[in-house]
C-alpha positions as CSV (number, residue, x, y, z in Angstrom):
1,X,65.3,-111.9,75.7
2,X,67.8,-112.4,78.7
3,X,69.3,-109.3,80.4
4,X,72.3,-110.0,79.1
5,X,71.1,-109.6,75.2
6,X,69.4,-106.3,76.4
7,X,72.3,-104.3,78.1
8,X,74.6,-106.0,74.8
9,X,71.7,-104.0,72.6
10,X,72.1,-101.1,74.9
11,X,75.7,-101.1,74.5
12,X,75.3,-101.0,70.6
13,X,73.0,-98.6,70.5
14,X,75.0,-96.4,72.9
15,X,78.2,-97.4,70.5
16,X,76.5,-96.8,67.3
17,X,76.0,-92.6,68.1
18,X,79.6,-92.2,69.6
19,X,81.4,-90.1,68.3
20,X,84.1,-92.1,68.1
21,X,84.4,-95.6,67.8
22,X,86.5,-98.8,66.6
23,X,84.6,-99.6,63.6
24,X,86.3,-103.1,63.1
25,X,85.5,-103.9,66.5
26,X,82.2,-103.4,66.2
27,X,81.8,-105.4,63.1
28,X,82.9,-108.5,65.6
29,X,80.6,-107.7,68.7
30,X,77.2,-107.6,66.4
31,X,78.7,-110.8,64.8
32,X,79.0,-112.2,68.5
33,X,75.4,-110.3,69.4
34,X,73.7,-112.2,66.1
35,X,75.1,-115.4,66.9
36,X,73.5,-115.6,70.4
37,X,70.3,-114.8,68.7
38,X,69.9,-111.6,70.0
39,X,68.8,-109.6,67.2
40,X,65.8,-109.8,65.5
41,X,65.8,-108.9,61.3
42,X,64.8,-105.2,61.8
43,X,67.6,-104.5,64.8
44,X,69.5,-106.0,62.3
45,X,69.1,-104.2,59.5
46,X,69.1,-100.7,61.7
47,X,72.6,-102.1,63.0
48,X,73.9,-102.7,59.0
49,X,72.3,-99.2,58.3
50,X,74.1,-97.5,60.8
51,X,77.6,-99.1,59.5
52,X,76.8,-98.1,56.0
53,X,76.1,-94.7,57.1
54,X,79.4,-94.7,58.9
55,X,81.3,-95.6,55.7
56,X,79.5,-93.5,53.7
57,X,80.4,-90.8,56.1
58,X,83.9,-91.9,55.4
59,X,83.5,-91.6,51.8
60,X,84.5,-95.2,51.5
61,X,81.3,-96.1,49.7
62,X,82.3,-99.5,48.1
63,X,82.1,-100.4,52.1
64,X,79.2,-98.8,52.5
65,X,77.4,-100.5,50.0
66,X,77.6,-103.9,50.9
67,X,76.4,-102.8,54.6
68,X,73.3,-101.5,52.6
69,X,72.8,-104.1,50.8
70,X,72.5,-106.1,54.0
71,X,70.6,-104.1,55.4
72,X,67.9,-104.8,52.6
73,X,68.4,-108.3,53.1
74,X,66.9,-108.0,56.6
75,X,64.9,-105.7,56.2
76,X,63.5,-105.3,52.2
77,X,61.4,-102.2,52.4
78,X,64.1,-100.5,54.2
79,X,63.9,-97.6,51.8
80,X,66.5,-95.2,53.2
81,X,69.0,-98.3,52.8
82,X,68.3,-98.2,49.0
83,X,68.4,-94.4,49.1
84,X,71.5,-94.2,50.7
85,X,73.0,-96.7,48.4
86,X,71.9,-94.9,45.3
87,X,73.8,-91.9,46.4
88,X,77.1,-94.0,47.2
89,X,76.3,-95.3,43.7
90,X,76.2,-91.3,42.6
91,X,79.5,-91.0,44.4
92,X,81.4,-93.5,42.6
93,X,80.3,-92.7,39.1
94,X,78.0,-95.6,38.4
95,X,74.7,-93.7,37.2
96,X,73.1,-96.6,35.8
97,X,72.9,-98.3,39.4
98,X,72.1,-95.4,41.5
99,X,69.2,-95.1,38.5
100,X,68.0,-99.0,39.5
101,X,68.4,-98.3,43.5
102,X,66.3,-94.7,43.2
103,X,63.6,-96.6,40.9
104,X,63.2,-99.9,43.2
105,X,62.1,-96.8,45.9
106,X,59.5,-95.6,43.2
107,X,58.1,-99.2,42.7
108,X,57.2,-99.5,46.6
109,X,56.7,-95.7,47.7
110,X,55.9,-93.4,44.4
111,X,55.3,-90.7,46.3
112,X,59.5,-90.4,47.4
113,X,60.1,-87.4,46.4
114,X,63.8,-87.6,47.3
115,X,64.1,-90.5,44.7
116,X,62.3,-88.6,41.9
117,X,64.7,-85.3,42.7
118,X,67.6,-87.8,42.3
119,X,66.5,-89.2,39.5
120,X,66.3,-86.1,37.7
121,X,69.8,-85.0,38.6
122,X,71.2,-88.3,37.1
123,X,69.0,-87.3,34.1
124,X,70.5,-84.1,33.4
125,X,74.0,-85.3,33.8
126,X,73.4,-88.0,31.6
127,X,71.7,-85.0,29.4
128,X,68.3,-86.4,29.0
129,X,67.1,-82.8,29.9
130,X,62.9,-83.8,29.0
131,X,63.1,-86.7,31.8
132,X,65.2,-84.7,34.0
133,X,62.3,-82.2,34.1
134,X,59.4,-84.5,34.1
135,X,61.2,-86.1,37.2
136,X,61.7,-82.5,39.3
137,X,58.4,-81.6,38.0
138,X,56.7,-85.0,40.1
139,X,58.7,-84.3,42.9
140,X,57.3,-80.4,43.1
141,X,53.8,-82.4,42.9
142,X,54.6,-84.2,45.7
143,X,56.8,-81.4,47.8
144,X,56.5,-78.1,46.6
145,X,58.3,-77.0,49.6
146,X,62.2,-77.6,48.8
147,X,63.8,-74.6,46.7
148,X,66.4,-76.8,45.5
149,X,63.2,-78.7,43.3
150,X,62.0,-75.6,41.9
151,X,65.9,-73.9,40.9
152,X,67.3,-77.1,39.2
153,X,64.0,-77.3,36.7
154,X,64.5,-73.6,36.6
155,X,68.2,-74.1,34.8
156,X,67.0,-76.5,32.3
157,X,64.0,-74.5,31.5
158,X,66.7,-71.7,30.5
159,X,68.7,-73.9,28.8
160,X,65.7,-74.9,26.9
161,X,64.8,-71.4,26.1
162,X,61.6,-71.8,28.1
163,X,62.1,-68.4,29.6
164,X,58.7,-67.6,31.5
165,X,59.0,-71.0,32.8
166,X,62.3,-70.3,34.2
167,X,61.5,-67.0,35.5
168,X,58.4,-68.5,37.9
169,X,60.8,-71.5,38.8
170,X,63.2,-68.5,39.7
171,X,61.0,-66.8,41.4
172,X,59.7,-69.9,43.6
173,X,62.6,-70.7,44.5
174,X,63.7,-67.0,45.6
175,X,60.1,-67.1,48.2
176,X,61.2,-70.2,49.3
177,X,64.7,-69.2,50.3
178,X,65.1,-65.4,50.4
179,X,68.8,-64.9,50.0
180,X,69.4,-67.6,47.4
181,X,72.1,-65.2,45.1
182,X,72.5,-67.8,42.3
183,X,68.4,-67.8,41.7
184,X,68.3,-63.9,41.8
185,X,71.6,-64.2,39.0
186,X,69.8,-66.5,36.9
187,X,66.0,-65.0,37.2
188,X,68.3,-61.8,36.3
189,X,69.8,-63.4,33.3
190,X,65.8,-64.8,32.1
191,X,64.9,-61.1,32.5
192,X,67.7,-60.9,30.2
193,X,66.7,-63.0,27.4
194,X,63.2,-61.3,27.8
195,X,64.6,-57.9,27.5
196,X,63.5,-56.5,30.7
197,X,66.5,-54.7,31.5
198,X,65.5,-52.9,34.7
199,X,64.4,-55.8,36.4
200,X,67.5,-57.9,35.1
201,X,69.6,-55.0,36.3
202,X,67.5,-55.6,39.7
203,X,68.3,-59.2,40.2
204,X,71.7,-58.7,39.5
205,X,72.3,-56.1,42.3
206,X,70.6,-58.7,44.8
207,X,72.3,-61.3,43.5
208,X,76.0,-59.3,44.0
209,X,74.4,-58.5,47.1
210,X,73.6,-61.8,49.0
211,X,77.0,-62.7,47.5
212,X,79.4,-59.8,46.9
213,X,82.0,-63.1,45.5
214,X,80.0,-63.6,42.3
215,X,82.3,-62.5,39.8
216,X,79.8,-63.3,36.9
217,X,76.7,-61.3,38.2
218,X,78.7,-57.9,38.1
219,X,79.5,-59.3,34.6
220,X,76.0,-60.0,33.9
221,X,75.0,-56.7,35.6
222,X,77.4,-54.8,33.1
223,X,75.7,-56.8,30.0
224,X,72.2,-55.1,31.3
225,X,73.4,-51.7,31.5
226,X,75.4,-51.3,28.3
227,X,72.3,-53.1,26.4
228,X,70.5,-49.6,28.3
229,X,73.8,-47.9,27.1
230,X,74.5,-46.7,30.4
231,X,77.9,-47.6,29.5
232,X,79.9,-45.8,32.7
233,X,77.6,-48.2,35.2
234,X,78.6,-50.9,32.7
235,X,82.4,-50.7,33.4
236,X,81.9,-49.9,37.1
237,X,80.3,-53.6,36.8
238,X,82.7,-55.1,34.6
239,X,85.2,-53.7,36.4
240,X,84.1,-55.5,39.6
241,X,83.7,-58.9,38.3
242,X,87.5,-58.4,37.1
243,X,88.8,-57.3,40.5
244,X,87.2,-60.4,41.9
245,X,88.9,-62.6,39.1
246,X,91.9,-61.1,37.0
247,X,91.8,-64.0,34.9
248,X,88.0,-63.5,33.6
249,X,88.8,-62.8,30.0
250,X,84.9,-62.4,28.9
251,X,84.2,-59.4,31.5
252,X,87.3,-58.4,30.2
253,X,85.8,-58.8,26.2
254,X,83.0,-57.1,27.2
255,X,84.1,-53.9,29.0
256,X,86.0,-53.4,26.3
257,X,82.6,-53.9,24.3
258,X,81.4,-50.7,26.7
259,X,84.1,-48.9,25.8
260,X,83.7,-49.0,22.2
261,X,80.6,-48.1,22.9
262,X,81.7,-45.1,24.3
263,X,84.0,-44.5,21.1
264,X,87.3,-44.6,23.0
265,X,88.8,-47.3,20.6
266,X,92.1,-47.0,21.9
267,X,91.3,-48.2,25.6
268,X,88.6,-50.9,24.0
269,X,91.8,-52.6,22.1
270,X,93.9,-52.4,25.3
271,X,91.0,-54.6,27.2
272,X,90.7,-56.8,24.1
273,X,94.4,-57.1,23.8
274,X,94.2,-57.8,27.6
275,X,91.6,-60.6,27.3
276,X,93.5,-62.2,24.0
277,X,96.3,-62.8,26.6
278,X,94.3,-64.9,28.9
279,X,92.4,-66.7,25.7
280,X,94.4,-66.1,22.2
281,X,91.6,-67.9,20.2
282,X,88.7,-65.5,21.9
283,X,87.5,-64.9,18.0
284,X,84.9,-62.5,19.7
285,X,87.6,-60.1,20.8
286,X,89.4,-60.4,17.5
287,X,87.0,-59.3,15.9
288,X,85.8,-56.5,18.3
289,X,89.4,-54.6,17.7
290,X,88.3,-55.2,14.0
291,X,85.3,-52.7,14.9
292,X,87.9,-50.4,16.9
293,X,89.6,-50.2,14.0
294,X,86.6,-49.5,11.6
295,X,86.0,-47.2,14.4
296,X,89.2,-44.9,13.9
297,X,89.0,-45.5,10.0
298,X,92.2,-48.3,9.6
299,X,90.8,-50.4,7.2
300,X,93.9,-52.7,6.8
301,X,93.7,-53.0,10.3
302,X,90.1,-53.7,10.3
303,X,90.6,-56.4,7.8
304,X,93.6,-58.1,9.0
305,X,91.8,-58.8,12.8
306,X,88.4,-59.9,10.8
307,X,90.4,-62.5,8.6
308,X,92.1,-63.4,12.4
309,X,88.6,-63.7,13.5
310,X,87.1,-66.0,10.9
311,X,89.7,-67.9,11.2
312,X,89.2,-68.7,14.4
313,X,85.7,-69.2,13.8
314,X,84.6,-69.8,10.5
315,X,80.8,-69.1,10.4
316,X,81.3,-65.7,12.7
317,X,78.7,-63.7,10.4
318,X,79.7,-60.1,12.4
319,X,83.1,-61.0,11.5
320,X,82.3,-61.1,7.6
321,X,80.2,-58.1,8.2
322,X,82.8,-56.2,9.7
323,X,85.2,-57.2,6.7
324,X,82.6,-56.3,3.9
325,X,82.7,-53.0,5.7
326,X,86.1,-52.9,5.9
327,X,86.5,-53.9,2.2
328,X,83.9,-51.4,1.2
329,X,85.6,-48.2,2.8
330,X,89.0,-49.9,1.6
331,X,87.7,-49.5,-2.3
332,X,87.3,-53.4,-2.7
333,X,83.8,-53.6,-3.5
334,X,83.3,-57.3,-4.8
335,X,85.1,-58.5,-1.7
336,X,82.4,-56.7,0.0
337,X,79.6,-57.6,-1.3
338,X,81.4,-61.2,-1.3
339,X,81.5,-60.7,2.6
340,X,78.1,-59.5,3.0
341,X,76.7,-62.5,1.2
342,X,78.7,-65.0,3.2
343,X,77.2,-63.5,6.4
344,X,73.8,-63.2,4.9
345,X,74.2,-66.7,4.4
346,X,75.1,-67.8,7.8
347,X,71.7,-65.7,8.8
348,X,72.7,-62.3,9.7
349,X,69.6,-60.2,8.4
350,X,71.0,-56.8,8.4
351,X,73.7,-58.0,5.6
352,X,71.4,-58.3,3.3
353,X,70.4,-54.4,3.5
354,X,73.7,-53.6,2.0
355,X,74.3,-56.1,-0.4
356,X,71.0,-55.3,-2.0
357,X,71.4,-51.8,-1.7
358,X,74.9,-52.1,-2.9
359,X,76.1,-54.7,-4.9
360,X,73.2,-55.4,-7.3
């Protein structure tokens, strides 16, 4: 290679990190370059890497594609080109693609954990949640270093009602990155479902505290102390999660739950009332200022908002329930018992307590 082909390499090396560049005139100069025969097929396809990355950087990935794609040409193991392309792929909507480009990695390098993690996230939007998990769960296999590996299996494992699993996917990903707020929320909200209260009620504070912004941790937090009917640190929660966002109808919902709880009806209906305004077909609120009204013995009242509730929602069994009650105090004891079978029906166990006690 003449010194001339060498300082032109120089040059394009030097060109390709700048900062800023003509991008079109570039294009031309390794066009010129090639044609002197100046560049062998893996200079080559670093050079048509480089370009794609640029138009990838410039979120024109249709661009960036084809500079990928030539890059393989030159270079067919080139296995960040088909990596990159995949995610331009992502970008643009086309999951079936990205799919093919992050599987031809897999059939020369199964051990690309990058692949497999993006492979899973396709997966899961796509809503194949079991091959979304087997895919994070080979990647953690390979790498069992990257949080991001451990808290994504961890949300499908919840969704999945796999609680423990989510819990130690929670927790893995909490020693791997120490402040991760979302993974304390969510380990929080497994403690939850597994009705560990204190230690829910601990995540939640670390969660709030990593990030003081996360309007559905105080929420959550709230949930954990009324179900341990501390109902003042419930609203103090509540009440946070609506200071960070007015418009959040279901921490509204449910400190007005907390204060039911507390038998002040009149200040529950105002939050329900409140959280009807932002959502009008919330059937759970309905029918919570049917139990405020059980609660100060207005059984009209009471029955109006639990017809309002069903509906809304049709197969609400603690809507029925509250009716049949409603009905019961109200002197209309076949529509009770009618109520309480209808719920009983739709599976709520403790209706059938007082229709066999009662109506038989």
């Amino acid at each position: 290679m003449n010194r001339f082909i060498v300082a032109l390499l120089l040059l394009v090396g030097l060109s390709l990190n700048a900062q800023v560049h003509d991008t079109i005139a570039k294009q031309d100069f390794l066009k010129k370059l090639d044609s002197l025969g100046g560049i062998d097929s893996a200079a080559n396809a670093q050079m048509k890497y480089n370009l794609g990355v640029e138009f990838m950087d410039a979120t024109n990935y249709n661009q960036a594609i084809s500079y990928f794609d030539s890059a393989t040409v030159y270079d067919s193991d080139f296995i960040l080109a088909y990596f990159n392309k995949g995610l331009c792929h992502v970008k643009l909507g086309d999951l079936t693609a990205a799919k093919n480009d992050f599987a031809n990695i897999l059939v020369n390098d199964s051990t690309y954990h990058l692949a497999l993690f993006q492979l899973a996230e396709i997966y899961k939007k796509e809503g194949f949640v079991s091959m979304a998990i087997d895919n994070y769960s080979k990647a953690i296999s390979i790498f069992n270093k990257d949080f991001k590996y451990f808290y994504s299996r961890g949300v499908l494992y919840f969704q999945e009602n796999e609680y423990e699993k989510a819990k130690n996917d929670f927790s893995k990903t909490i020693q791997l990155k120490t402040n991760h707020a979302y993974a304390y929320n969510d380990r929080g909200s497994t403690f939850l479902k597994l009705d560990d209260l204190d230690a829910a009620i601990k995540d939640f504070h670390k969660a709030v505290e990593f990030n003081p912004q996360l309007a559905f941790s105080f929420n959550n937090l709230g949930t954990a102390y009324r179900k341990k009917e501390k109902y003042n640190e419930s609203i103090r929660a509540y009440n946070e999660a609506i200071k960070i966002d007015p418009s959040y109808y279901v921490a509204i919902n449910n400190r007005g739950m907390s204060k039911f709880n507390k038998e002040d009806y009149e200040s529950a209906i105002a939050d329900f009332d409140r959280c009807l305004k932002l959502n009008p077909t919330y059937s759970y609120a309905v029918n919570n200022k049917a139990s405020c009204y059980i609660g100060l013995e207005d059984w009209e009242k009471a029955i109006s908002y639990a017809d309002k509730a069903i509906e809304l929602n049709p197969d609400y069994t603690y809507a029925y329930y509250n009716r049949a009650i409603a009905k019961e105090m109200n002197r209309d004891l076949e529509g009770a018992c009618s109520d309480w079978k209808k719920a009983y029906e739709l599976g709520l166990e403790a209706a059938s307590t007082y229709f066999n006690s009662t109506c038989k």
